[in-house]
Structure formats: structure tokens, C-alpha cells
N, C-alpha and C positions, 0 to 999 in steps of 0.2 A: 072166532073172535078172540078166544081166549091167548090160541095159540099165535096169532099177531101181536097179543100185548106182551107175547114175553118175547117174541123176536126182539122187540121195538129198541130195552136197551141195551141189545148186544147190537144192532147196529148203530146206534148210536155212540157207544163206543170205537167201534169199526169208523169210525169217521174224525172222530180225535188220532187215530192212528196214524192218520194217511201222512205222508211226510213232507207235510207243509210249515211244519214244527206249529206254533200257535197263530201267527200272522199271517193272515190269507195271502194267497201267490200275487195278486195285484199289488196289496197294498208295500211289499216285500220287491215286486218290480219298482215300483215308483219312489224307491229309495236307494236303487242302483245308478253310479254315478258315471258308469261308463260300459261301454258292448258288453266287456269281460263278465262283467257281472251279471249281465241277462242272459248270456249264454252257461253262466256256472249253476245260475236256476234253473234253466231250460235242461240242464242235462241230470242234473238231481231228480225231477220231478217230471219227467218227457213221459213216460207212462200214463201218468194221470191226469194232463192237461186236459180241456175242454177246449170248446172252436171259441169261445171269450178269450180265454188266456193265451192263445195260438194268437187272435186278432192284435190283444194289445200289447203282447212280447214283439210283432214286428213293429208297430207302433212306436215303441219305445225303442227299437233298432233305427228307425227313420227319426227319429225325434233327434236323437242324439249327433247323425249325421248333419241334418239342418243348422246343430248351434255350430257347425264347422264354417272355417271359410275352405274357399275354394282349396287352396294351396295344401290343407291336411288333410282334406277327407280322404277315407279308406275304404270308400264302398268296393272295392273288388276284393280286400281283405275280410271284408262280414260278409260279402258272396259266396267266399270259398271256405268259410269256418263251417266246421263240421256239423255244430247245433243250428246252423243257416240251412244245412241241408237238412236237416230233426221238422224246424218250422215248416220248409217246405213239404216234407212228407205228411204230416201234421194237417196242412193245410189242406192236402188234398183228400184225405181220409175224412173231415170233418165237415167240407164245404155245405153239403148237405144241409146242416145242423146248424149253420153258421147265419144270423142275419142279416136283412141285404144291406144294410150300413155297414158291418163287418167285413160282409162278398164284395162289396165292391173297395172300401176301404184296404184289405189285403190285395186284390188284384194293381191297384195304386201304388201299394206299398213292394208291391213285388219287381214291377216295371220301373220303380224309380232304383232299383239297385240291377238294373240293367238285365235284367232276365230279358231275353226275346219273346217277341209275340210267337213264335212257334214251336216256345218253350209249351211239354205238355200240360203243366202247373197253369200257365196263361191262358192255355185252350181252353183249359175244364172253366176254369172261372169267368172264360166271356161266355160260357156257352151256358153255364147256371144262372149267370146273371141276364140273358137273353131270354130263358126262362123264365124268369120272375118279372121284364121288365112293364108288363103291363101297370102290377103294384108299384113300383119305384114311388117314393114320392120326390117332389121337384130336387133338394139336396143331392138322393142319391142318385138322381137320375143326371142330374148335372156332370158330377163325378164321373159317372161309369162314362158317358160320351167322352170326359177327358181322355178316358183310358184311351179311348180307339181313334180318340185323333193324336193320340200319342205312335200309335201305329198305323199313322196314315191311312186309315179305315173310313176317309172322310166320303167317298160314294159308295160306299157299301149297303146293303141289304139292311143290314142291323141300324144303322147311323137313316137311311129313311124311313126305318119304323121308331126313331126316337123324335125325327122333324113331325113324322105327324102326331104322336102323345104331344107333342110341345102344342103345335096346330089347335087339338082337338081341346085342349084343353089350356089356350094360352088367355082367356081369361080369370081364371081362377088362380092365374100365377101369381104371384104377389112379392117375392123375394126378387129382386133382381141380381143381385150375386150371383144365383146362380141362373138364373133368365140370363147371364151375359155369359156363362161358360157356357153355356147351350146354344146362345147365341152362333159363336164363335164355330163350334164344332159344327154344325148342321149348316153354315153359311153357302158351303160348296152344292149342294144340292137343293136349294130350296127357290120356289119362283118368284118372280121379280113383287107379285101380292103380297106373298109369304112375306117378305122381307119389309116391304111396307108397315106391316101388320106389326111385327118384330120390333119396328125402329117407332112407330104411335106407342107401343107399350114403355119400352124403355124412355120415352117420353116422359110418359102416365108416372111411370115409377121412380125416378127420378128424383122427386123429392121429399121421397121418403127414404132416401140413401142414406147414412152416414157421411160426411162429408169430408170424414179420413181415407172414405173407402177407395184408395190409388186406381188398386186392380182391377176394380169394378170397370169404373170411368177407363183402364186404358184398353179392358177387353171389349167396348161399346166402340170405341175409338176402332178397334183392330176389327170388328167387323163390318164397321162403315168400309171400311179397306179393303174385306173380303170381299165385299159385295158393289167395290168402286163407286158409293155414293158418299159425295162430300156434302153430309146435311148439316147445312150450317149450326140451326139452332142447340144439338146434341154434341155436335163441335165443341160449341162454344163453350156451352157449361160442364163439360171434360172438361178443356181447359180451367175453367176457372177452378175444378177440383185440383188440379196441378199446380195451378199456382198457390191456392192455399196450404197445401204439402210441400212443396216447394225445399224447403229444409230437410223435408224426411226422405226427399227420393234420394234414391243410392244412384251410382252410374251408371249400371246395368239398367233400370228404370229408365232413365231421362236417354239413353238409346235408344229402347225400345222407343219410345214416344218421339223424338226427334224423326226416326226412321218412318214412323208409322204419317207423321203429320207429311214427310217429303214425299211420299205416295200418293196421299189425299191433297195435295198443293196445297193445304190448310196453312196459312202463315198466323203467326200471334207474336206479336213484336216483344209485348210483356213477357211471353215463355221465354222469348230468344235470350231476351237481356237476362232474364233472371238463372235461367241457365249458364249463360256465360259466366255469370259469376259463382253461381254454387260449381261447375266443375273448373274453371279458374282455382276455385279456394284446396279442389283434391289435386291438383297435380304433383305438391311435396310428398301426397300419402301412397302414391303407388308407388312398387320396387317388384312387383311382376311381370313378365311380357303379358299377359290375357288381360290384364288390368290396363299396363300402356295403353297396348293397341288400343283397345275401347276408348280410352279418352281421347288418345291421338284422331281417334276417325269421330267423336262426339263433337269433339273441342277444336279441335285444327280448323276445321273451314271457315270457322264463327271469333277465331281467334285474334286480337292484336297482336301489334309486331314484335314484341317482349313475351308472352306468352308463345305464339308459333317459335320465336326461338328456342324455350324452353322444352317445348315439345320435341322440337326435332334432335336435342342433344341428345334427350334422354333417350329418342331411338334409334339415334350413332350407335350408343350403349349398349342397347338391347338389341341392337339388330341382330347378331350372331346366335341370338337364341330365339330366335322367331322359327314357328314354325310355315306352311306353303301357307296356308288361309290366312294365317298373321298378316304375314308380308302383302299377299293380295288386298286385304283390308286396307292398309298403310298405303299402298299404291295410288291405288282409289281416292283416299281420301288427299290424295296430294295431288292427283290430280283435279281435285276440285277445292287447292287450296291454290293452283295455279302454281305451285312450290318450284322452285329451281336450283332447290340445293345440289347440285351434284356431286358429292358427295354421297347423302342419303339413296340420293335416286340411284345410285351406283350400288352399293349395299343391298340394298330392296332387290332388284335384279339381278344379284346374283343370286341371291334366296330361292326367286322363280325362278331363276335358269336350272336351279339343284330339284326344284320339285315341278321342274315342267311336265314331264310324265304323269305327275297324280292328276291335273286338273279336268275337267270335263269342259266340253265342248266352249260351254258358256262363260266359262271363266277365261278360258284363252282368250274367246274374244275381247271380256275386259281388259285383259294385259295388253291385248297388243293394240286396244284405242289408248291405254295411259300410255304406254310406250311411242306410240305417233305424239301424241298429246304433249309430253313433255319432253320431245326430241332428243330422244337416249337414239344413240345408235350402236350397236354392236352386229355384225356382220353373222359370226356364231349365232347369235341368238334369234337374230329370224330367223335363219336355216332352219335353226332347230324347231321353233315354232311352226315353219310352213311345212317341215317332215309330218308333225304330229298332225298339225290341221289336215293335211291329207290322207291320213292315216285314218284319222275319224270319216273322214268325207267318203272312203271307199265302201265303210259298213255300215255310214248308214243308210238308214231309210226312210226316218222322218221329216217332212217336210222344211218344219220350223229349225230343226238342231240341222239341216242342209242347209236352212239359209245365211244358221247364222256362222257354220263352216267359212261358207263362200263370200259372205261380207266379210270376215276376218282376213280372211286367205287377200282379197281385192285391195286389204286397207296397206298389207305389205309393200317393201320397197317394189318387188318385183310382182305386179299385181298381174299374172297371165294363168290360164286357168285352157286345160287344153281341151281335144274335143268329148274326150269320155267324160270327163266333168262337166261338159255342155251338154252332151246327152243327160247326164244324171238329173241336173238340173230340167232341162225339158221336158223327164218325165214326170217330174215331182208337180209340174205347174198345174195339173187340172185340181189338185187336189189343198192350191193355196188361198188361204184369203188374202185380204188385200197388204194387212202388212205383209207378209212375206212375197208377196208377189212387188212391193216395195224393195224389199231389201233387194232381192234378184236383180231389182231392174238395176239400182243404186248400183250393184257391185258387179253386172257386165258390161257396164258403160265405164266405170274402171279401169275395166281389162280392155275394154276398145280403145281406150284413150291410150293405154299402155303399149299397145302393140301398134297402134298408130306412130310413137312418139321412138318406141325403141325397135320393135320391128319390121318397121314401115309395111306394113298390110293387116287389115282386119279382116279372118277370119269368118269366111260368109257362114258357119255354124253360130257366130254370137250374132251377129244380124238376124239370124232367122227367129235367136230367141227370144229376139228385143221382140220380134214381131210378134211371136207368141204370148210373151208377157203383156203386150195391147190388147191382145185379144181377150186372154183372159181374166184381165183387170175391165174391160168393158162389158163382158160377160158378168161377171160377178155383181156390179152396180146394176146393169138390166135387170139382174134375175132376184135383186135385193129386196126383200118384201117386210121389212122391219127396219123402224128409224135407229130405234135402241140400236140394233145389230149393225148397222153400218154406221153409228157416233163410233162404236167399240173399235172398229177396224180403221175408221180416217183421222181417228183426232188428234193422234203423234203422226199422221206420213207426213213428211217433208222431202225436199228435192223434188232435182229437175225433172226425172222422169214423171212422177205425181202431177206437176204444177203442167205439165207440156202434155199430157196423153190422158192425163184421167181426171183433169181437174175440174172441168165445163161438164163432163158427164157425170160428176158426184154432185152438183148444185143440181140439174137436171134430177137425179135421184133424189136429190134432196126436198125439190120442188113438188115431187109424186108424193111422200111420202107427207107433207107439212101438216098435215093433222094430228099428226103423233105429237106434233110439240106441245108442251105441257108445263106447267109449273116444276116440275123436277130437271126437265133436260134443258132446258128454255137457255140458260145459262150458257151451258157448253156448246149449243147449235150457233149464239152466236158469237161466242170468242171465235170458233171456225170459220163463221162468214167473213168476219175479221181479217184475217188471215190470209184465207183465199185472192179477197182484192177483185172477188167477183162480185156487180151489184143484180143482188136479185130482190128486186122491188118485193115480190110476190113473198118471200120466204121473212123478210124482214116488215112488211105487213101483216104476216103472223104471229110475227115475237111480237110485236109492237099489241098487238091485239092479245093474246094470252098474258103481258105482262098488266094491261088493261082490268082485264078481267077476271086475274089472281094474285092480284098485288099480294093480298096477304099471307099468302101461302108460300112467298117467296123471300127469301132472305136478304137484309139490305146488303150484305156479304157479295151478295150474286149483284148488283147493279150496274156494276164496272166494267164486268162481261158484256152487259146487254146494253149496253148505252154503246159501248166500244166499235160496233161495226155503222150502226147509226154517224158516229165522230167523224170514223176513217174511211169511210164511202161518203160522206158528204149529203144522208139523204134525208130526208122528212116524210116519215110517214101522214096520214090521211089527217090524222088527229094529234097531230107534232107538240102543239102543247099541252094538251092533256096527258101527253104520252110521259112526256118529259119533266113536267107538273109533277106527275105522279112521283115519275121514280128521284125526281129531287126529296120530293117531301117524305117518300117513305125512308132515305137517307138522314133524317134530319135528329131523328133520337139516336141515329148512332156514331155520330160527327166523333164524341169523345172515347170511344171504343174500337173504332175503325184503325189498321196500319198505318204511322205516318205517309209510308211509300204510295198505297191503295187512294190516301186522300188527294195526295199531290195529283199520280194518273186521271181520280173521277174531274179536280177540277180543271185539267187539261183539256181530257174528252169533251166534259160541257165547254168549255171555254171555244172549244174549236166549231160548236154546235152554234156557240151567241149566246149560251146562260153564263149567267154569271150569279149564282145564291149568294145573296149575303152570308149564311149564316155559315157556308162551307169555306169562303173567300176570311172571313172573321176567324173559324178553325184554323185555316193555315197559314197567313198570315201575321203570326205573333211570333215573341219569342220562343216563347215553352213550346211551342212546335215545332219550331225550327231546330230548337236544342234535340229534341226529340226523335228528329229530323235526321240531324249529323250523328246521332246514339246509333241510327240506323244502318247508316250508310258507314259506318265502320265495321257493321256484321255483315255487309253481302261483297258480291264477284262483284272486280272492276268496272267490268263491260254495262253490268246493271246498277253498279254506283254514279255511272257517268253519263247513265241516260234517266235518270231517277233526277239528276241537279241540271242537266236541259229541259225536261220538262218543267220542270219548276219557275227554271230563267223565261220559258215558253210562257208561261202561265201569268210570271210578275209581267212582263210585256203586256198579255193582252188585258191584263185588270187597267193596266197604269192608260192603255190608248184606248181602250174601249168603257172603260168605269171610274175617269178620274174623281169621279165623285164618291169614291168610295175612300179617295185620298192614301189608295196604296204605296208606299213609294217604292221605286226604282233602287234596287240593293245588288242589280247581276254586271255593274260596270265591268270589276277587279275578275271575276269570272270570263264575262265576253273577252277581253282584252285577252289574260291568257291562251283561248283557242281561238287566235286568229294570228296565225303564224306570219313571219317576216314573209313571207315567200304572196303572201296575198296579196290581189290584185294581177300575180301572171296567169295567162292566156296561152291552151291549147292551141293545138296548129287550127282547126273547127273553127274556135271563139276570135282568134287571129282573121280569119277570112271574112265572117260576121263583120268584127271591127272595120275592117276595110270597104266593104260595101256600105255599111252605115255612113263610112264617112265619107262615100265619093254621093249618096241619097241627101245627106244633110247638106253637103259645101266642103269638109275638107275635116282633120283629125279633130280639130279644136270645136267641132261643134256636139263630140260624142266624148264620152265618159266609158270605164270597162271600168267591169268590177269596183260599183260603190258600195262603201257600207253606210247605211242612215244610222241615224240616231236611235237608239234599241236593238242596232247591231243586227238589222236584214239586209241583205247581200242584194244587190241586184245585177243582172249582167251588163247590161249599158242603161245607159241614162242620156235624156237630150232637153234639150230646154226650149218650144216653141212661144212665141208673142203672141198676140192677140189678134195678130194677121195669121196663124200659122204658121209665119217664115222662124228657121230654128235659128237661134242667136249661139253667140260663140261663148265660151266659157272668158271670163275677162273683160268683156264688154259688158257688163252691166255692173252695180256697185256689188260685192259679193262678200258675204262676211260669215264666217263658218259658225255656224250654229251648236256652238259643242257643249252638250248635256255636263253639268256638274262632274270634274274628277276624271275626264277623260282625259289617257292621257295617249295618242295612237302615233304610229310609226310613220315617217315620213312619207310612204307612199301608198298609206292610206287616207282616200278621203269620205269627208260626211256630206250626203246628199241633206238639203234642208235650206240650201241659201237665201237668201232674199232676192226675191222676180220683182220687175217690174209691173208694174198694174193691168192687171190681163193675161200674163207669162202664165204658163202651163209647163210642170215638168214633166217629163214622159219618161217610164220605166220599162223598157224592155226587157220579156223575161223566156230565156229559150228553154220551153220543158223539155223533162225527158217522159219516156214511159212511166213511169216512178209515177209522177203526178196524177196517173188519171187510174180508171177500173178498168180490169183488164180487160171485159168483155165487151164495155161500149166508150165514146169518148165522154165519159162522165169527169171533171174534177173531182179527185178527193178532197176531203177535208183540209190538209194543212196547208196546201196550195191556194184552198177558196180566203182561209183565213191570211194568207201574207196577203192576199189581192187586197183583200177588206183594209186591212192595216196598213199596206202602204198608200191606200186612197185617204184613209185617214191622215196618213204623213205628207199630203198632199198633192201626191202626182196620180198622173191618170196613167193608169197600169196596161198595157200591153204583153198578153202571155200568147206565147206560139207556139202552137203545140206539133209535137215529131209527125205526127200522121199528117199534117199541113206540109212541112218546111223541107221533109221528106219525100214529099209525094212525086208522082213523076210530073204533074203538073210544073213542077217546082224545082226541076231537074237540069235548068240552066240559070247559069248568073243574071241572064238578063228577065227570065221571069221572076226570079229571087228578090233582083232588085225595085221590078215593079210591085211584088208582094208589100217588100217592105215601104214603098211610099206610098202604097194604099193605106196598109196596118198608122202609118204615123201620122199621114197628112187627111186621109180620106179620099174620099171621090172626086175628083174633078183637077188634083194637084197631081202638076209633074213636075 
């Protein structure tokens, strides 16, 4: 005892010695004002450090980094500094000793200055910290999965013993900051439960957030995306934490979220607007290309005509220092700004043509849909593309990066694909799902068409593999034994081979399967029956019934979807008002919150159905909606601006004939008028032949009408006027005074059906369908067809529609049965 009391102050002295001079090594770090200085300590005092001062010497290395912007940071210069390599030695000598907020902290800090994961510094510390991870608490354990989805570690061994700690213990979580980094990183491998379970908590937690916290709200957002479920409610109030920050996002921010919402189809019209103008207001402040670009691909699609000009000078400018990804970005986004500068689009392509080499499979194909897209042609540059697409296509071997070769390669001027490449192809197919057994089909019907067209003969190797592509596309729906699993494969196919070979046997699958439907998928089963154009009583008796019986579990977000095939097949299910009852009223707290676009379509859909809600009719009809209306339809594509303002004109129509009591008025004159072009009213050679039998059935030309337009601007193909005997009277003979709605002001060889009959007179509207009008599988009317019928009985004539599988048939297959068809259809039975 004695002899410890006299050690005591000789070490104690020994400890004032050490060369830390009097101010501990921390407090001496946190008053260095740049690298130099952390590494002039680290090299003074490298001896003596501990696994503390090791931790927060990189710390303050990363720290420093951070207040940079992009343009100055030096991280490969504090990589290669000699006391970078002191910390790393350092680190690994003390890891041991180090705790696990430290171990995982330094592994963080090490990866962010670009060390590789197979760096052995990186090894040691995932494999200490794999170690310990059963202790982790939620913070570090958040963390440490960052690391290894940093290195793509996302199905990894390690990354499914972190999904079950989360599992085992995801009630006791309570931070969601980092319940959303864990989220994020364990997304890839967890079950569709799991993920359930994941998305009720972050629920639960939700309002115990900060409501600064961006990153939070956009990594909840980015795993809805991992995991392909767009739930609205969690949607929703994400959003509302973006718009309240709104100010504080940077650009790189409000990408990321743009990108992430164009994934999830989530639309929020307030994001869009308010975005536009917070990166509106950055465009004077960038003068870097990585900045540009970003904005140009954020801001360009959403952009007005003064703004896209701006954009695109600035990237005249900058083109020349773009790099390949730059340019590709820039491409893309022009292609979906519809852009035609050529000029730019000239620029940009040559970028790609200098870095055609670096891109992989899947970006080629980008290029060369924008380059069809916005009709660049350069002769060189396909070459060169279809060298490389072949080039890829010889080595590989996986299915997906083959298909999307061969779609690429198909989309070329010279779309021919010879027979080693049909073999390749043929053998890939046992092992495709349906989308790529899509693409296949898509891109050797292509090549048949191609070789049809330029080398007059097809190829009995691509025939054989259309066949095999039936095969195994019918195959694959037979042996389909999960709803989830086949929504995931059919809900993007489109085209002809889909619609012609596999599309009767995916509703057939769809029908085995209909109990799977649920409050979650319920949405997207029937935007596809939609689509399809096939009516399956059975399967839309089940939505109808699940949306019955979970209203509340379902988002009024989702309504538009499930009202939608109901609309456009024409059908009513068992319990049609309660159905529709329902899902009106559960729309009704969110009239003020809903897209203007989404309001216009629901009251379309209903409209086509025979509802007509007040309180949705009173939403859209005002001004502030409409103003709100035109805010919109300045942010989107053409194509979808110009079917956004027919629905609408759709909609004022049927309020104003079918609910005048609702006292809507009539506002789409100035509209109709402009698309109905001078050339209306002529007649195909078909509608010429028509005409002429009508008129030898009625009495001669003057007793039939072509192409009238009524009052609310519905077309009909002829028109005839019979008395109250039947017999058809002649246009002229009777007093006739045109009935023209307020402001109309129409071309001289249009006329308005509407005139004043004589007492008893009957107008008759004949109306010659096409296909278009009915479901594909039975002769059932659609929806928009049954609605003009309705409306032009309303407008007074008794409507005759003739449908192709009649007028066509072989029955029907001479002029003189044609001509008795039609004086049956006008007159009835017993007139000739």
C-alpha cells in the first residue's frame, strides 16, 4: 500500500508530460479550422492517441468536408494525406477498444471518403461490428445498415440478420429517423407482412416526427418505392412535410422527391406548383454542369415557355462540358419535355456519340427511344449503336438485359435480327416472365414487319418464335399461382402481341386468382380491367364487393382507379348503388385536397355511370377551380393537357342535359368550335356508300343528312326525319329554323341537328359503330357510347346504333340485304 502511494505522484506527473501541452487533444481538435490542422495534431501526438480521439479526428475530417459544396471538396486529397493513412492504421489497431457508436461511426466515415468495401480497414470493421450487432441500439444499428447498403449488401446474410432485430423487436422502436434508415436498407429482402408491419409503425410514429424532419419523410417515401406500394395515407403526409419545408429543400432534395413520386404515380399538384417555383427562382444561381443538369431534368418537363428557353440556352453553354451520364440525363429529360430544339438535340448527341462505348445495355436503350422520339437522324450513329447493341447481345446471357438488347436493336432504322440472334432469343424464353416475354414478342414482330416491308420474306425461324413466345406466355399465366405475382408482371404490358395472344387468358388468371383481391391491390386490379376492354362480370363483382366491405381501409386517392372500369365497360354491379353510394361519399372530405386533373376524370367516370354529386359538380364547377385547373394543365404533356380539357367539355355537357337543375352553364362553345375543323362533315369512301343506300331507303339525298353536329357539339353520322305516319320527310319541307345555342358561331358546311318537326315528326340518328364502342369479349356497349345514346335521346331523336359485328356479318354481305337491314333498323317491321 505504501509503495502505490508513492508511485501515485510520479505518475501523476507522468501524465502532465504527455504532449498534449495543457488543452486536451479534443478540445484542441474542435478549434482547428481546416484539414491541415487536424492532421498537424494527428502527427504531433499519433503515439498517444486513443480509439476516442482516432474516432473524432475522422469526424472532424468529415465534418469539414460537409461545409464544402460540391465544386471544392478534396476528399481524394485527405485520402492520400499521409496522417489519413496514421488514422487509418490507428483505426485498425484500436477497433477492439473502440465503441459501437465509434465502430460504426468511423466505418461511415471511412466509406464516405471513398475507401472500397474490400478495403481490409472496411472488412475488419463490418466484421467487428457484425460482432456486436446483437447489442446495437436502434441509432447504431440504423447506421451500420447505411454502411452496407452503401455496398450494395442489400441481400446479404448480415443485412437479414439486421431485418430480423428490426422484426423482433420493431415494437419497442420508437425513433423513426432511424426506423426509416432501416427501413430503407432492409426493403429488398423482407416479406410482403414484414413490410406491412413497417409501413403501421411508421404510421404509429409519425406524429411524433419533427416536422422539419425532410429526410425522414423522404426515406418513408423511397421505401414505399422499394417495396412498389403507393399508400396513400403516408404519401400524403410526406407530402405535406415537403410542402411545409418547401423553402429549405435544395435541388438535389426536390429531385430526389420528384423522381421518387414519378415511380409511385403519386401526383400532388401543390408539390408541383410550389416546386416550380422554388427551382424557377434557382435557375440564375447555378454556373456548374452537375447543377445544370439537375435542374434542367427537375425543372424542364414542368417548365413554361420562358423558363424552358432559359434552360436550354444555358445548356447550348454548358453542353461542351457535359459529361456521357450528363448528356444522357439532358436527353431524357427532352424527351419528355417533347423539346425540338435542334440545335441542343444536336449538341447532346454528339456527347453520346463520343461516350457510346461507356454506356451499358440499358442506357443504350434509352438513347435510342429519345433518339427515335425526337427524330434525330444521323446514319453514323445508328451504326454505331447497332455495332455496340450486338456486341452486348453476343455475351450475354441474361434474359432481361437480352430483351432489352433486342428491343433496342428492333427500335432501329434497320430493325432485322438474324437467325443466331433468334436462336439466342429462343433459348432465353423458358426462363422469362411475362414482361420480357412482352418485349420479345414487341421486338420480333418488328423485325417481321421489317423484312416483310424491305426484304420481302419472313424468316420461318422468327415465326417459330412468335409461336414459342404464345406458348410460353400461356404457360406462365396457367402455372400463375399468386395475384400479387402476376399484378407485378402485367400492369405496364401494352401492345399488340399482349392485347391479341395473352390477353383473354390473363382475365381467365385473373378470375382463378379473385380472392387475393384486397383492400391494398383492389386499386390496381381495376385500373387493368380498365384497360383491357375485357368485361369480366365476375372479377368486377369482387372489387365491387371488397371495396363494400373496406371502405375504410382504402384511400379516397384510390377511388378513380375503381370506379374507372365500372365507367368504361358500362356495368353495374349487383349492389350498383350502394356501391357507388359508397365510394361517392367516401370522396367527399376530400373534394378540397384531391388534383384538379383526378377531380375532373372522377366526375367524368361518374358522369358516364348517371351520378352526378352535388358536392363534386359544386368542386368543379367554379372559378378558383378552374383557375386552378389551367395552373395545372400548364405543368403537364400535350397529349394529357388535351384530354384533361375533353373531359371536362365531356362533363359540362352532361351536367348541363342531364342536371339542368343544377343550373351549370354551358362555357365549352369557343373550345368545341376550334376542334372541328373546316374539312368536317366529309365522308370516307364506307360512309359515301352508307349515304347512298340511305338515300335510295328514305326517297332520294334530300331526305338524309351526313355528318351532323347537334347542339353540345355530338357528331352523328346521318340523321333523317320520319312523321308520324313513319314516312321520312325531306329536309325543306317542313318550317325549319336552326336552333343555335348562345355564341355559336359555325362554318358554312356545318349543320345543327335540333330543328323544329312538325307535331308527331321523329328525328332519327344513325350511328355506325366501330369496335372501339363495345368490350372486346362480348357485344356489351361501353360506357361512352351508352352515354351519347342517353344524350342524344335527350336532344330528341330516337337514336339508332349499328354495331360492326351486325353490318359486317356475312348475313349482311350484299347491298340488297344491307338495304333491307337498314329499313328494318328505321322503319320497323312491316315497311318497305
Amino acid at each position: 500500500m505504501l509503495c502505490l502511494r508513492a508511485i501515485r505522484p510520479f505518475s501523476w506527473r507522468v501524465f502532465h508530460f504527455r504532449p498534449f501541452s495543457f488543452e486536451p487533444f479534443i478540445s484542441q481538435m474542435n478549434n482547428c479550422t481546416d484539414e491541415e490542422q487536424i492532421f498537424g495534431l494527428i502527427e504531433k501526438n499519433k503515439s498517444l492517441l486513443s480509439e476516442k480521439q482516432v474516432g473524432c479526428a475522422l469526424s472532424m475530417l468529415w465534418q469539414f468536408q460537409k461545409q464544402k459544396t460540391s465544386s471544392v471538396k478534396n476528399v481524394d486529397c485527405i485520402r492520400n494525406h499521409p496522417q489519413f493513412l496514421t488514422l487509418r492504421n490507428l483505426a485498425t489497431t484500436k477497433m477492439g477498444f473502440m465503441s459501437d457508436s465509434t465502430l460504426v461511426n468511423v466505418l461511415y466515415i471511412i466509406q464516405q471518403f471513398g475507401i472500397e468495401a474490400h478495403d481490409s480497414l472496411v472488412e475488419a470493421l463490418v466484421t467487428e461490428a457484425w460482432r456486436r450487432l446483437e447489442r446495437f441500439d436502434i441509432s447504431v444499428l440504423s447506421k451500420f445498415s447505411s454502411c452496407l447498403a452503401d455496398q450494395h449488401l442489400y441481400y446479404s446474410p448480415l443485412m437479414g440478420k439486421i431485418a430480423d432485430i428490426v422484426n423482433r423487436n420493431l415494437e419497442n422502436i420508437q425513433d423513426l429517423r432511424s426506423l426509416s434508415v432501416l427501413m430503407v436498407s432492409i426493403s429488398s429482402l423482407i416479406s410482403q407482412h414484414f413490410q406491412e408491419k413497417l409501413v403501421n409503425k411508421a404510421e404509429l410514429l409519425f406524429d411524433t416526427m419533427d416536422s422539419s424532419q425532410v429526410n425522414t419523410a423522404r426515406r418513408i417515401v423511397q421505401f414505399l418505392r422499394n417495396i412498389k406500394y403507393s399508400y396513400y395515407p403516408l404519401l400524403e403526409r410526406c407530402n405535406k412535410v415537403f410542402l411545409s419545408n418547401m423553402n429549405h429543400l435544395d435541388l438535389d432534395s426536390i429531385s430526389k422527391i420528384l423522381s421518387l413520386y414519378h415511380s409511385l404515380q403519386f401526383h400532388s399538384f401543390e408539390f408541383i406548383l410550389m416546386t416550380k417555383k422554388r427551382l424557377t427562382e434557382m435557375i440564375p444561381l447555378f454556373d456548374h454542369p452537375a447543377s445544370c443538369v439537375k435542374l434542367f431534368v427537375a425543372l424542364g418537363p414542368m417548365a413554361g415557355p420562358e423558363e424552358k428557353k432559359q434552360l436550354k440556352s444555358t445548356m447550348l453553354l454548358m453542353s461542351e462540358e457535359l459529361t456521357g451520364q450528363q448528356a444522357l440525363a439532358v436527353m431524357g429529360a427532352m424527351e419528355e419535355m417533347e423539346s425540338r430544339n435542334s440545335r441542343l438535340i444536336k449538341k447532346i448527341t454528339s456527347i453520346l456519340h463520343k461516350h457510346l462505348d461507356n454506356y451499358k445495355p440499358v442506357e443504350l436503350l434509352r438513347i435510342t427511344q429519345a433518339l427515335i422520339f425526337l427524330h434525330f437522324q444521323s446514319k453514323e450513329l445508328f451504326v454505331k449503336l447497332r455495332e455496340l447493341l450486338l456486341s452486348y447481345l453476343k455475351a450475354s446471357v441474361i434474359p432481361s438485359e437480352i430483351s432489352i438488347l433486342v428491343y433496342a436493336l428492333s427500335m432501329l432504322p434497320s430493325a432485322h435480327l438474324d437467325e443466331v440472334r433468334m436462336s439466342q432469343i429462343e433459348a432465353v424464353l423458358p426462363q422469362c416472365d411475362l414482361h420480357d416475354l412482352n418485349i420479345f414478342a414487341t421486338s420480333v414482330l418488328r423485325c417481321i414487319q421489317y423484312d416483310h416491308m424491305y426484304m420481302d420474306n419472313i424468316p420461318g425461324k422468327q415465326l417459330k418464335v412468335l409461336q414459342k413466345l404464345d406458348h410460353y406466355g400461356h404457360q406462365r399465366l396457367q402455372e400463375c399461382k399468386s395475384l400479387n405475382l402476376l399484378w407485378e408482371e402485367v400492369k405496364s404490358l401494352k401492345g399488340d402481341w399482349f392485347a391479341d395472344s395473352l390477353l383473354e387468358e390473363t382475365v381467365v388468371t385473373l378470375q382463378r386468382l379473385m380472392d387475393e383481391i384486397n383492400y391494398i391491390n383492389v386499386a390496381g386490379i381495376a385500373s387493368f380491367i380498365s384497360r383491357t376492354n375485357i368485361l369480366s362480370t365476375s372479377v368486377l363483382d369482387k372489387i365491387a364487393s371488397v371495396v363494400l366491405q373496406q371502405i375504410e381501409k382504402i384511400h379516397p386517392f384510390a377511388i378513380l382507379a375503381i370506379i374507372l372500369p365500372f365507367s368504361t365497360l358500362n356495368y353495374d354491379p349487383p349492389q350498383r348503388d350502394e356501391f357507388f353510394g359508397t365510394c361517392i361519399q367516401h370522396l367527399n372530405s376530400y373534394l378540397s385536397v384531391l388534383d384538379p386533373l383526378v377531380l375532373v376524370f372522377l366526375g367524368y367516370s361518374l358522369a358516364t355511370l348517371g351520378y352526378f354529386p352535388e358536392d363534386l359538380l359544386k368542386a368543379i364547377f367554379n372559378i378558383k377551380f378552374l383557375a386552378r385547373l389551367d395552373s395545372q394543365l400548364e405543368l403537364i404533356c400535350s397529349s394529357l393537357n388535351m384530354k384533361v380539357q375533353f373531359r371536362l367539355m365531356e362533363l359540362n355537357r352532361a351536367v348541363c342535359l342531364e342536371c339542368p337543375e343544377y343550373q351549370i352553364p354551358w362555357f365549352h362553345d369557343r373550345f368545341c368550335q376550334q376542334h372541328y375543323n373546316k374539312d368536317f362533315g366529309s365522308m370516307n369512301g364506307a360512309q359515301q356508300q352508307i349515304y347512298k343506300m340511305l338515300a335510295e331507303v328514305l326517297g332520294g339525298i334530300n331526305f338524309v343528312k351526313a355528318s351532323v353536329l347537334t347542339p353540345y357539339y355530338y357528331t352523328i353520322d346521318f340523321e333523317c326525319i320520319l312523321d308520324k305516319r313513319r314516312n321520312p320527310l325531306p329536309y325543306g319541307s317542313h318550317n325549319t329554323t336552326l336552333e343555335k345555342l348562345p355564341k355559336i358561331h359555325l362554318e358554312s358546311n356545318t349543320q345543327i341537328a335540333g330543328s323544329r318537326l312538325p307535331p308527331g315528326a321523329e328525328k332519327i340518328a344513325l350511328e355506325f359503330l366501330d369496335s372501339r364502342a363495345f368490350c372486346r369479349n362480348i357485344p356489351h356497349l361501353k360506357g361512352k357510347s351508352a352515354m351519347k345514346k342517353r344524350h342524344l335521346e335527350i336532344l330528341g331523336y330516337h337514336v339508332i346504333q349499328i354495331p360492326p359485328f351486325e353490318w359486317n356479318s356475312m348475313a349482311l354481305s350484299t347491298k340488297a340485304a344491307r338495304m333491307d337491314y337498314l329499313r328494318e333498323r328505321i322503319f320497323g317491321e312491316g315497311k318497305s
